[in-house]
FITITI-447678 format. One record per residue (C-alpha): residue number from 1; residue in one letter; x, y, z. Coordinates in steps of 0.001 Angstrom, whole numbers, padded with zeros to 6 digits. Each point is the difference from the previous one (the first is absolute). Layout:
// FITITI-447678
{k->NUM&r->A&east->X&north->Y&up->Z}
...
***
This chain:
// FITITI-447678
{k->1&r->X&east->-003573&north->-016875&up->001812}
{k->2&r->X&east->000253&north->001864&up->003303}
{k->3&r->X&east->-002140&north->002020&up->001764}
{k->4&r->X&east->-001153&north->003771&up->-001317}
{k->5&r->X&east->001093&north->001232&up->003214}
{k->6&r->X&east->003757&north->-000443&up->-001883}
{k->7&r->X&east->-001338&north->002649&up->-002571}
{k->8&r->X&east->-001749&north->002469&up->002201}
{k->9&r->X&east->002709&north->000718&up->002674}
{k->10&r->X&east->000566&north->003404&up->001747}
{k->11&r->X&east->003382&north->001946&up->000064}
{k->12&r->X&east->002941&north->003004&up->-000659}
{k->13&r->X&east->000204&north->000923&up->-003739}
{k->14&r->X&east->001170&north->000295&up->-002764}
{k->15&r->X&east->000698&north->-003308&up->-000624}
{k->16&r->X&east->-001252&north->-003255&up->000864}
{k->17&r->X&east->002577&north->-001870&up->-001498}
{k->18&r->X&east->002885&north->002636&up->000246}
{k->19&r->X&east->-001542&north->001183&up->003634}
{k->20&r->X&east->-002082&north->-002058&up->001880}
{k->21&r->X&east->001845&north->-003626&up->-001215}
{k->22&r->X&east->003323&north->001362&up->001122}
{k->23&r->X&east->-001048&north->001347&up->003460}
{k->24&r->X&east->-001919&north->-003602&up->000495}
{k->25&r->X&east->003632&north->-001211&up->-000853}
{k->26&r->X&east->001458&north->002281&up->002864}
{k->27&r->X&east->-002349&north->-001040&up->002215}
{k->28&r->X&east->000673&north->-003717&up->-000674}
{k->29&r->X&east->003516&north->000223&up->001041}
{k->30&r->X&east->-000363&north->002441&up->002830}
{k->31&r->X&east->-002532&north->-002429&up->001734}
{k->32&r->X&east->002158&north->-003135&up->-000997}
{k->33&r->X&east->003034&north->001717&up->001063}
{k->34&r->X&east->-000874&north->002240&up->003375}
{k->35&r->X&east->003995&north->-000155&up->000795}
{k->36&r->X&east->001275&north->001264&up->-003431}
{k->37&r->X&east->003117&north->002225&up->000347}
{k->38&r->X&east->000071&north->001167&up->-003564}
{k->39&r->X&east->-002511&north->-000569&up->-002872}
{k->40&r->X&east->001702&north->000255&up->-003672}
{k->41&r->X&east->-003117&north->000203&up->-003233}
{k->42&r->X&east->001097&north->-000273&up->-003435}
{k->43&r->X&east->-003330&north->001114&up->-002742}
{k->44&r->X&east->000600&north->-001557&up->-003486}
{k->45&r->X&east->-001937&north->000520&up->-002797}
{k->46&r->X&east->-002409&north->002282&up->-000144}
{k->47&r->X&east->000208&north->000598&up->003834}
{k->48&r->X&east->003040&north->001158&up->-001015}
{k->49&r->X&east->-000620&north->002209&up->-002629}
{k->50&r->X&east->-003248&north->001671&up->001375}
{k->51&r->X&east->000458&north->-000830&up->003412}
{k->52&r->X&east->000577&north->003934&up->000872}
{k->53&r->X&east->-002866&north->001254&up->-001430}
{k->54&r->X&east->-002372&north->-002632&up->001414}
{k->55&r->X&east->001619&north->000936&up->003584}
{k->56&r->X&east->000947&north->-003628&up->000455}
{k->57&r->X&east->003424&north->000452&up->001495}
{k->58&r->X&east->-002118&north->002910&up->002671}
{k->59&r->X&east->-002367&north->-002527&up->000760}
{k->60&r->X&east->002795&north->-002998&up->000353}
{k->61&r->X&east->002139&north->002508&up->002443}
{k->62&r->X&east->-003300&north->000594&up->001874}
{k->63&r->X&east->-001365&north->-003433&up->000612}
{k->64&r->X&east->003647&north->-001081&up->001011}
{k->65&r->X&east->000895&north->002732&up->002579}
{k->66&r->X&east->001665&north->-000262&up->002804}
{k->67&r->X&east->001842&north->-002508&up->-001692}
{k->68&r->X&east->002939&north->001612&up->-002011}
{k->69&r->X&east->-000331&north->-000493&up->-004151}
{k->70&r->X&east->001411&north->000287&up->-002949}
{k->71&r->X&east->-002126&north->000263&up->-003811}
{k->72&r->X&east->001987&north->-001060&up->-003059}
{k->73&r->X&east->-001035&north->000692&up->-003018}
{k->74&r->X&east->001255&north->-002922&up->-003049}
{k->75&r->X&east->-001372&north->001285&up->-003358}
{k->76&r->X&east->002243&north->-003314&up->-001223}
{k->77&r->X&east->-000381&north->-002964&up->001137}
{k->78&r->X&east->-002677&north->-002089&up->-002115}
{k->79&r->X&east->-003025&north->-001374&up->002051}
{k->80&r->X&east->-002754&north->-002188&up->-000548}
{k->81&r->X&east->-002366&north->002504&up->001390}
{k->82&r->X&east->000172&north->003725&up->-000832}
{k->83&r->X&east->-001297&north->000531&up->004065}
{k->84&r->X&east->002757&north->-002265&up->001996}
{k->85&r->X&east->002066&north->001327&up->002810}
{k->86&r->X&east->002110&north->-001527&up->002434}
{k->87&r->X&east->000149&north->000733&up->003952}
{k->88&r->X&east->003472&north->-000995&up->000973}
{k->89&r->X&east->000000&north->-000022&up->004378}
{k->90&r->X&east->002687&north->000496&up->002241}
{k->91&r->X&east->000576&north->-001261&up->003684}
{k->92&r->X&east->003714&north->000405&up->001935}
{k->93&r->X&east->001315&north->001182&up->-003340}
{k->94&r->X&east->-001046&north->-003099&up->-001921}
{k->95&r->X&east->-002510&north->-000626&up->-002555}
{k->96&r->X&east->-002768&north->-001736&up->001926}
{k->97&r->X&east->-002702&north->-000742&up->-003184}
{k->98&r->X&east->-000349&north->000810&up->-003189}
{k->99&r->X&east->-003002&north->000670&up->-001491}
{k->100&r->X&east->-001592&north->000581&up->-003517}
{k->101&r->X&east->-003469&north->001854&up->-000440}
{k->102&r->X&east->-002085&north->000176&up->-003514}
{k->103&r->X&east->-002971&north->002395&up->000140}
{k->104&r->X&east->-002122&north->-001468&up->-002165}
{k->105&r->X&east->-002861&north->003038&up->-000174}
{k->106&r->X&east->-002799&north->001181&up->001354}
{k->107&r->X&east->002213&north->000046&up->003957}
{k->108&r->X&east->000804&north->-003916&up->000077}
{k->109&r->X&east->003327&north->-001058&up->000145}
{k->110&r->X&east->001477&north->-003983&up->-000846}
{k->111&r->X&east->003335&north->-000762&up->002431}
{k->112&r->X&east->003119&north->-002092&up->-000909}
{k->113&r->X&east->-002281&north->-001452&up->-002930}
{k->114&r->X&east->-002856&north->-000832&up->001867}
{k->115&r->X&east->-003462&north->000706&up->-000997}
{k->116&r->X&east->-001765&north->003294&up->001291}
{k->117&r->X&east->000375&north->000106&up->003699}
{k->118&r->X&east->-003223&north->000036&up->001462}
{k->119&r->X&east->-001550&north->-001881&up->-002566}
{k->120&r->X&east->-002322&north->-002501&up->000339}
{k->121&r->X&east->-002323&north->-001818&up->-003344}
{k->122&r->X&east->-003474&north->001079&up->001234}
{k->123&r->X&east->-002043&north->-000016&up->-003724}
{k->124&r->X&east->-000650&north->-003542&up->-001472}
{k->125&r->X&east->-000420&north->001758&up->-003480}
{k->126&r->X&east->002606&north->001668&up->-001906}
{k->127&r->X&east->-001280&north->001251&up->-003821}
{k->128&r->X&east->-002403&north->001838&up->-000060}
{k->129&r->X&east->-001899&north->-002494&up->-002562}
{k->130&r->X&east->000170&north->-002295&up->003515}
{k->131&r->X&east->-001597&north->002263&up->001733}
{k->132&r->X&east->-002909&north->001021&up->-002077}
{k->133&r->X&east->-000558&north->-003558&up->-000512}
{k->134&r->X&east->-000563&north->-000665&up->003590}
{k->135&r->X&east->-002048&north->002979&up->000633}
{k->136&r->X&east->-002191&north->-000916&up->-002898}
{k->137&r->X&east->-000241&north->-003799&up->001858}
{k->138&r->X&east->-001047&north->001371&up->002920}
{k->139&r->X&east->-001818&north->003161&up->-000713}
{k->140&r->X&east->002189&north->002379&up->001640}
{k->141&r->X&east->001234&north->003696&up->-000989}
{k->142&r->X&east->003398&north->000866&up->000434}
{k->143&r->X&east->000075&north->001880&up->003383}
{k->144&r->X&east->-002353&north->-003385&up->001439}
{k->145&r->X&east->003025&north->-002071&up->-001304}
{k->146&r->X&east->002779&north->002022&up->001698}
{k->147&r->X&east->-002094&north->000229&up->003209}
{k->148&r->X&east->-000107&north->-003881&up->-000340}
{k->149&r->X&east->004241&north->-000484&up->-000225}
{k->150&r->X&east->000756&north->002915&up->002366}
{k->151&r->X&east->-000135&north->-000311&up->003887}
{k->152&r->X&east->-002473&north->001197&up->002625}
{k->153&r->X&east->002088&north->003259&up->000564}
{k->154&r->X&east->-000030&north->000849&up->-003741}
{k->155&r->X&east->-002362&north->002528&up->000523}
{k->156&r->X&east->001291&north->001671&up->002708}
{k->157&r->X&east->003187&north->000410&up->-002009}
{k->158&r->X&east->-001430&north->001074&up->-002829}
{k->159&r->X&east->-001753&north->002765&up->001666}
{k->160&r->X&east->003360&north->001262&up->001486}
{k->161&r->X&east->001123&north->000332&up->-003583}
{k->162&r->X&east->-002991&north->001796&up->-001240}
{k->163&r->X&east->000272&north->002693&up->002787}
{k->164&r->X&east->003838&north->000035&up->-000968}
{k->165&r->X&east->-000441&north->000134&up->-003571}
{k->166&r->X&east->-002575&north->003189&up->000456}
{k->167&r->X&east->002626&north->001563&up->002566}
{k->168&r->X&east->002457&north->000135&up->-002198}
{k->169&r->X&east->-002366&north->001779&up->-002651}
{k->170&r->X&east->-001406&north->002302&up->003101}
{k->171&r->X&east->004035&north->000878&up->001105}
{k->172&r->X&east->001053&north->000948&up->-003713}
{k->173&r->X&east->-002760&north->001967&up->-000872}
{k->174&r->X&east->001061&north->002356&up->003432}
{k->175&r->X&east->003521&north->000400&up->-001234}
{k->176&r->X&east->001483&north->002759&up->-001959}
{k->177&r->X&east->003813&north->000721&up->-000424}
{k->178&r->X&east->002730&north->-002300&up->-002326}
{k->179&r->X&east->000507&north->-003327&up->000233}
{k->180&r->X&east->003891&north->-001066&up->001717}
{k->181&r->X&east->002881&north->-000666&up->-002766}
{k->182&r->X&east->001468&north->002009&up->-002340}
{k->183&r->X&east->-002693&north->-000431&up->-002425}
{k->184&r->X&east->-001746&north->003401&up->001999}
{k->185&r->X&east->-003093&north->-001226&up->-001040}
{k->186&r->X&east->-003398&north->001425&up->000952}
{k->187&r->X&east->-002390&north->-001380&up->001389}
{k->188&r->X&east->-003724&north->000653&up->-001950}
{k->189&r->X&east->-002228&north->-002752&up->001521}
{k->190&r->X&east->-001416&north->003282&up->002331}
{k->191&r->X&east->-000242&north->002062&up->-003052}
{k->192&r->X&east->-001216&north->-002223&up->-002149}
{k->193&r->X&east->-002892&north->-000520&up->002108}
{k->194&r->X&east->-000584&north->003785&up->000449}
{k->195&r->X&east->-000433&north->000026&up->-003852}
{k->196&r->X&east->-002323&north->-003084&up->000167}
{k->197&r->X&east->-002883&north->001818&up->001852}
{k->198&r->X&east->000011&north->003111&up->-001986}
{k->199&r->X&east->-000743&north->-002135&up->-003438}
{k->200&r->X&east->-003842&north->000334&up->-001303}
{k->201&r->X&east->000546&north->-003086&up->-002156}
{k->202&r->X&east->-001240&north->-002887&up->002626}
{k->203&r->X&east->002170&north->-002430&up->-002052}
{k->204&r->X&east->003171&north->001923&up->000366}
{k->205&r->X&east->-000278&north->000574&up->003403}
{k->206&r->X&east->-000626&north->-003347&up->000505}
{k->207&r->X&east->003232&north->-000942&up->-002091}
{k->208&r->X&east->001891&north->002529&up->001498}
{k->209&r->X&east->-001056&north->-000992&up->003898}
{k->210&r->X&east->001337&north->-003264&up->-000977}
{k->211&r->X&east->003207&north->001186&up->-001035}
{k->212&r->X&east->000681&north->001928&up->003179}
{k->213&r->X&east->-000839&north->-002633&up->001995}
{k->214&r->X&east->002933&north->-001919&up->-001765}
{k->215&r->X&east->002483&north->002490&up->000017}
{k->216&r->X&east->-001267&north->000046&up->003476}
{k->217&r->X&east->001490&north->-003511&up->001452}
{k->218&r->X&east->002651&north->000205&up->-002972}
{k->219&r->X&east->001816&north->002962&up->001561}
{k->220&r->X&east->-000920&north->-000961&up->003533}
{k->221&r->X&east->002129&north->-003285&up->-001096}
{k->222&r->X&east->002874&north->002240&up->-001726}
{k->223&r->X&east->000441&north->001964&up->003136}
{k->224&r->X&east->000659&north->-003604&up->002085}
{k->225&r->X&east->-003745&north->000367&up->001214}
{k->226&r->X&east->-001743&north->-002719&up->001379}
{k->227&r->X&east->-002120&north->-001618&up->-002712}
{k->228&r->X&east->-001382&north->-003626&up->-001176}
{k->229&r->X&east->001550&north->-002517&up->-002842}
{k->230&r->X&east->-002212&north->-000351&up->-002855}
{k->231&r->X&east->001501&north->-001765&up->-000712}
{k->232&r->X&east->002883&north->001910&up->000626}
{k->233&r->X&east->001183&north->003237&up->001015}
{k->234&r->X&east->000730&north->001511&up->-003392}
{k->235&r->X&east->-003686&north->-001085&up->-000723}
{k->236&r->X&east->-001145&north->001119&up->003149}
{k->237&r->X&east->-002021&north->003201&up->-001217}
{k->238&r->X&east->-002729&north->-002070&up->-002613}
{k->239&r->X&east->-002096&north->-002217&up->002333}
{k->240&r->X&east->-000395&north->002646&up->002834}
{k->241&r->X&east->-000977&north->002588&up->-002477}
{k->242&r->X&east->-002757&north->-002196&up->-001067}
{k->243&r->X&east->-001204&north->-000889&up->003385}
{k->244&r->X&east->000244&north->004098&up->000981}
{k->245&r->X&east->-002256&north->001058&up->-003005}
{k->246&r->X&east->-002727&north->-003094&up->-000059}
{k->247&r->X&east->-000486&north->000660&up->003694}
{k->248&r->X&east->000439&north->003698&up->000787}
{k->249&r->X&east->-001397&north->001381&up->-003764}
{k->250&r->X&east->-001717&north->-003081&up->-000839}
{k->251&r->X&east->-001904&north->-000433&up->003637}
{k->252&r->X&east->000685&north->-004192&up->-000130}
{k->253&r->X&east->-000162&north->-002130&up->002924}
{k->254&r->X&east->003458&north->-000732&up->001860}
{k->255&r->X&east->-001418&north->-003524&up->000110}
{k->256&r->X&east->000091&north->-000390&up->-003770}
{k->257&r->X&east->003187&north->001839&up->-000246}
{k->258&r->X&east->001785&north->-002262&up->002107}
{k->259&r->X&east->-001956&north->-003579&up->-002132}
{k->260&r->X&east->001596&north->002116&up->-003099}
{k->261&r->X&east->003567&north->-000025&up->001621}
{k->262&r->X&east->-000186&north->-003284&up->000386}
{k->263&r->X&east->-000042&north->-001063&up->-003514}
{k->264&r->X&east->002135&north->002534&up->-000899}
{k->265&r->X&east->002450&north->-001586&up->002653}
{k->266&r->X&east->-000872&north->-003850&up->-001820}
{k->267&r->X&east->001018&north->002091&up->-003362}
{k->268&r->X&east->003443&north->000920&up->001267}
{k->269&r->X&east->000975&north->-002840&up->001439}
{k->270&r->X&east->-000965&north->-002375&up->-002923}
{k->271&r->X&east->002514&north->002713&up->-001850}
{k->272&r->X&east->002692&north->-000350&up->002663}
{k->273&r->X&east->-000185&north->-003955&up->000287}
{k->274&r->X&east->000035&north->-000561&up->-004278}
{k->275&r->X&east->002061&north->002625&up->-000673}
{k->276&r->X&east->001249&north->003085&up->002486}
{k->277&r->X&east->-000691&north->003564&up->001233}
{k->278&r->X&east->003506&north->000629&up->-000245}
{k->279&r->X&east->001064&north->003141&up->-001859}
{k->280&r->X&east->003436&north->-000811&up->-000349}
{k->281&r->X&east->-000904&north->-003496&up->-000776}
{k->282&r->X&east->-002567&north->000963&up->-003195}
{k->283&r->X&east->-000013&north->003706&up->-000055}
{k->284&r->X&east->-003387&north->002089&up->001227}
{k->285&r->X&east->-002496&north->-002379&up->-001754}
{k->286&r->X&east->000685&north->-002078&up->003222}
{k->287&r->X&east->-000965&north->003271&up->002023}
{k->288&r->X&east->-002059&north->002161&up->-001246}
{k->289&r->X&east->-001196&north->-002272&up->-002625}
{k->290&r->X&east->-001223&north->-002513&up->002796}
{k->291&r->X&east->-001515&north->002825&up->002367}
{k->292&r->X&east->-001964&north->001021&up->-002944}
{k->293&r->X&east->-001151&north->-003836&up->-000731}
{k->294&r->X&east->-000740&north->000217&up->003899}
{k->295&r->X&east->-001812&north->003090&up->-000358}
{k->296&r->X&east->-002463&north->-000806&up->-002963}
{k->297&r->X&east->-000760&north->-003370&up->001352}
{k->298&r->X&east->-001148&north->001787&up->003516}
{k->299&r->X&east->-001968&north->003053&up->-002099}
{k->300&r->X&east->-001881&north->-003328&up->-002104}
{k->301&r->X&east->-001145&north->-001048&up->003417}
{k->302&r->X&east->-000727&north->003154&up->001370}
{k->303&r->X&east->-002672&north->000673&up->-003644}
{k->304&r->X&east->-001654&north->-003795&up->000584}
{k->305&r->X&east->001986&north->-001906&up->-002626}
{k->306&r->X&east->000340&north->-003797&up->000122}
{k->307&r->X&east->002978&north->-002070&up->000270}
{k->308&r->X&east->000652&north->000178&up->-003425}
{k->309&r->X&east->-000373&north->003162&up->-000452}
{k->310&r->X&east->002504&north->000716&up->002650}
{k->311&r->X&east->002993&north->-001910&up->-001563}
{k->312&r->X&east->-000884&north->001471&up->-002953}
{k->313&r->X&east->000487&north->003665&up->001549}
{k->314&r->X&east->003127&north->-001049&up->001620}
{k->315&r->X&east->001104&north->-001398&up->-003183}
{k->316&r->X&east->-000415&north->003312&up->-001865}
{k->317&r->X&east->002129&north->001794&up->003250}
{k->318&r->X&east->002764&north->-002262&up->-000560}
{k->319&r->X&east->-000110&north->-000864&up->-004172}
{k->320&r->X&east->000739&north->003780&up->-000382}
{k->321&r->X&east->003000&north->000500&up->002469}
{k->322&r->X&east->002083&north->-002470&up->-001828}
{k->323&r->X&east->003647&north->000982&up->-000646}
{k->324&r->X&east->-000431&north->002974&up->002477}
{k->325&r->X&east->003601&north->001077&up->001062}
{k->326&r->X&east->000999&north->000580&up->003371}
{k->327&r->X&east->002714&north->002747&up->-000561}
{k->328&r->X&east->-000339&north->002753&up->003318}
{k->329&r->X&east->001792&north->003209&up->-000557}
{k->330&r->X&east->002842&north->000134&up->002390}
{k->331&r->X&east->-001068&north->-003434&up->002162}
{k->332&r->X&east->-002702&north->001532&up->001682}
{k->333&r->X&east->-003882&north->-001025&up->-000366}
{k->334&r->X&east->-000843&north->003388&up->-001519}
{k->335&r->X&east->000272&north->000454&up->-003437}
{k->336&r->X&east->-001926&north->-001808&up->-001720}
{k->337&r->X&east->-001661&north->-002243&up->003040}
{k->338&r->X&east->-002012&north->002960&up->001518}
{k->339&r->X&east->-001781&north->001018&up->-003485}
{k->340&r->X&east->000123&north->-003090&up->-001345}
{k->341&r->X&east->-002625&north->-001296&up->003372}
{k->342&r->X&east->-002272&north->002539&up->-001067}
{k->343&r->X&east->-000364&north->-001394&up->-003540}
{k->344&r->X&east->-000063&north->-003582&up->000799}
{k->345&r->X&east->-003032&north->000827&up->002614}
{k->346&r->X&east->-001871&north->001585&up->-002999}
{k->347&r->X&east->000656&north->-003341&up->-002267}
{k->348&r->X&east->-001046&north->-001769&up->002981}
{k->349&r->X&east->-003558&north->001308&up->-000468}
{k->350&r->X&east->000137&north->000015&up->-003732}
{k->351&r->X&east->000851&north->-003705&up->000105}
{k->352&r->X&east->-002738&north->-001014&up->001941}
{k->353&r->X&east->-002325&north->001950&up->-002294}
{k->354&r->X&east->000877&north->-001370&up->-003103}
{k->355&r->X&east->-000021&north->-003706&up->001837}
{k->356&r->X&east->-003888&north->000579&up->000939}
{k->357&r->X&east->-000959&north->-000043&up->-003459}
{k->358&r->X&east->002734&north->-001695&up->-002177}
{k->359&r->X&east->-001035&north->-003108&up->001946}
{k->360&r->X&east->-003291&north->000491&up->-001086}
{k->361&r->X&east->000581&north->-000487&up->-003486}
{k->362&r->X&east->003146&north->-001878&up->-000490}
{k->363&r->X&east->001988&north->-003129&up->001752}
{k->364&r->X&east->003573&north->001409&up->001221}
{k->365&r->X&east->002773&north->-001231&up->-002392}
{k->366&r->X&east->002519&north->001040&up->002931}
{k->367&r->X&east->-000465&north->-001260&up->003196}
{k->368&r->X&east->001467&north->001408&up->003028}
{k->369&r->X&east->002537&north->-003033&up->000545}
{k->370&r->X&east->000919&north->000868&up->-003761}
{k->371&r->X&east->000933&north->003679&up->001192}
{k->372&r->X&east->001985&north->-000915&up->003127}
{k->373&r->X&east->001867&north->-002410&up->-001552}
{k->374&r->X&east->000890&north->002402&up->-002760}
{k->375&r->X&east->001416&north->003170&up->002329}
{k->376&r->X&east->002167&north->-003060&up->001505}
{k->377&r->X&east->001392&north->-000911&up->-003608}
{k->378&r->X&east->-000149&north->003931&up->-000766}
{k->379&r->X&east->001769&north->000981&up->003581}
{k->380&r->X&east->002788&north->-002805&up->-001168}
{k->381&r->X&east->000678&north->001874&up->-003582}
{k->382&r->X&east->000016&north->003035&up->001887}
{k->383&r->X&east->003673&north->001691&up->000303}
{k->384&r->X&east->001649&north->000394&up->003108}
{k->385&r->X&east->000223&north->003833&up->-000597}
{k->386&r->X&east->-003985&north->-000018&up->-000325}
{k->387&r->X&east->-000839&north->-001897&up->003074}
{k->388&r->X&east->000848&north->002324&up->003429}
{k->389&r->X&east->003641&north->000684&up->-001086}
{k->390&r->X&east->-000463&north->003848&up->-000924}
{k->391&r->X&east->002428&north->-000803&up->-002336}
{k->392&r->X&east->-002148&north->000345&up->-003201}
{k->393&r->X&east->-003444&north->001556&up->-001060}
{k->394&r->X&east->-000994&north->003310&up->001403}
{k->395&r->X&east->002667&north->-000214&up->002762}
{k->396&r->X&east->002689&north->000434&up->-002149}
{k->397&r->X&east->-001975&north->002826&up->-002184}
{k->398&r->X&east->-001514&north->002181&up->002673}
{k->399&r->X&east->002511&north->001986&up->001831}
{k->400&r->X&east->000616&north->-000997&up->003608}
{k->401&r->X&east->002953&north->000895&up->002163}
{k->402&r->X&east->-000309&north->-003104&up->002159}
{k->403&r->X&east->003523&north->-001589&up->000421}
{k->404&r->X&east->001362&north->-003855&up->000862}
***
């Protein structure tokens, strides 16, 4: 496995895969080729078919100027990956390279069928069972055996996230007005809030804080905000929600926090390497599913739990996302992402709860590995109209005047 910095990575919404993979793409070939005359992009797949609503032609365009280019969109061609696109680049009128791009989730992208660029095996475990084991060995929690693989500057990264992560919370709580596209939706993270503070029931408020904070860094990522992968975009509300509430309501230490992103960052990237955080690869179990695996393994931590308790908790998260569609109304990373953030934060909590005392009184029958490597199976028997297409589910029942 790589290192968690590849989950926790800072960037435009609303898409890591549909967003921030292509525009590393763009940037690829605009560094490799400074003398391009003409850059032609062809989006397959689902790139294709949701690529307007997830802005990735705007943010392609973008990354590329001054260099003159050209989007295609083929809704035909069959491809291997659901996220490929080719950069086709001109100099004196002839085709100087060709080059094909799969974003693979979560921002990382694989070129001309190599693995992820960038990527380097940093983790000598892969299973969770592996890691457990060696923990056990060598009497070590989780966040001691991350701070053990990762490098001296680990830290200082994972501060930058933490700040970034509760920016992104801070910035969508401030804003008011619709969110871009022709969905006209409103944002409510501000109002949501509002309503939070004038409940009498401590509970609700609490459960209602929570939710703000996720529609929060949801709509910040809808509007093309700046926001973190968690471990994508589409995801990108859960984790930071959590973080918010446990240290603004909650009053814990940023020191802990930061120990409890850490194992939620081991969480999703034992996901990502046995299986993916791809939506249009296995639907939004691999999103939202995962974040809320993430998130319940970090809120175990943050309550005291042990090791076991912890994969238990992110067990739950995940077990209970299976077979969740990915099916945005109109393309964009609206309807159901934002609401369906808000919810997954709650399970987060709820899993981590039950985990403290089912482990108490019963052995787990379903591991963790079990889980991931059912979404992967379950992501596979997905349809294609299911998985990022908006071609089935609630984008094809829920009105939307969004275009090809």
């Amino acid at each position: 496995m790589q290192t968690i910095k590849e989950i926790y990575k800072i960037g435009p919404g609303p898409s890591s895969s549909h967003t921030f993979g292509p525009m590393r793409a763009a940037q690829y070939i605009k560094e490799t080729y400074p003398d391009a005359q003409k850059v032609e992009v062809t989006l397959f797949g689902s790139l294709a078919f949701t690529g307007k609503g997830h802005l990735t032609d705007m943010i392609i365009q973008k990354t590329l100027k001054p260099v003159p280019n050209e989007i295609r969109f083929d809704y035909k061609t069959p491809v291997e990956h659901p996220n490929t696109m080719e950069f086709k680049v001109y100099e004196n009128d002839e085709v100087k390279a060709v080059h094909s791009f799969v974003s693979i989730g979560g921002g990382k992208i694989e070129r001309d069928g190599e693995k992820a660029l960038e990527s380097k095996k940093l983790y000598p475990h892969t299973t969770m069972d592996e890691i457990h084991a060696y923990c056990k060995q060598n009497h070590l929690t989780f966040d001691e055996y991350v701070d053990q693989v990762e490098d001296k500057d680990f830290d200082t990264y994972m501060k930058s996230i933490y700040s970034a992560m509760i920016k992104s919370v801070k910035k969508g709580l401030s804003k008011t007005g619709v969110l871009p596209g022709s969905l006209k939706l409103d944002r409510v993270a501000s109002a949501l809030n509002q309503s939070a503070k004038s409940c009498d029931d401590l509970t609700e408020q609490n459960a209602l804080l929570l939710a703000s904070y996720a529609y929060a860094a949801s709509e910040q990522n809808a509007a093309g905000g700046i926001v973190v992968t968690a471990p994508t975009m589409g995801s990108c509300g859960v984790i930071p929600a959590l973080l918010y509430h446990y240290a603004y309501d909650l009053g814990y230490p940023k020191s802990k926090l930061i120990k409890g992103l850490k194992i939620a960052g081991l969480i999703g990237n034992l996901i990502q390497y046995n299986a993916t955080i791809s939506g249009a690869k296995a639907g939004c179990q691999a999103e939202v599913g995962a974040a809320c695996s993430m998130g319940a393994a970090m809120i175990a931590y943050l309550q005291g739990q042990t090791n076991s308790q912890i994969e238990c908790a992110a067990e739950i998260g995940l077990e209970h996302h299976l077979g969740l569609t990915c099916d945005p109304v109109g393309g964009y990373v609206m309807i159901p992402c934002i609401e369906r953030n808000a919810v997954a934060a709650q399970r987060a909590i709820d899993a981590a709860r039950l985990a403290k005392y089912l482990r108490n009184v019963k052995k787990n029958r379903v591991s963790f590995d079990m889980v991931v490597k059912t979404m992967n199976l379950t992501g596979i028997k997905l349809p294609m109209e299911l998985k990022e297409s908006a071609l089935g589910g609630l984008a094809v029942v829920v009105p939307s005047e969004e275009k090809k």
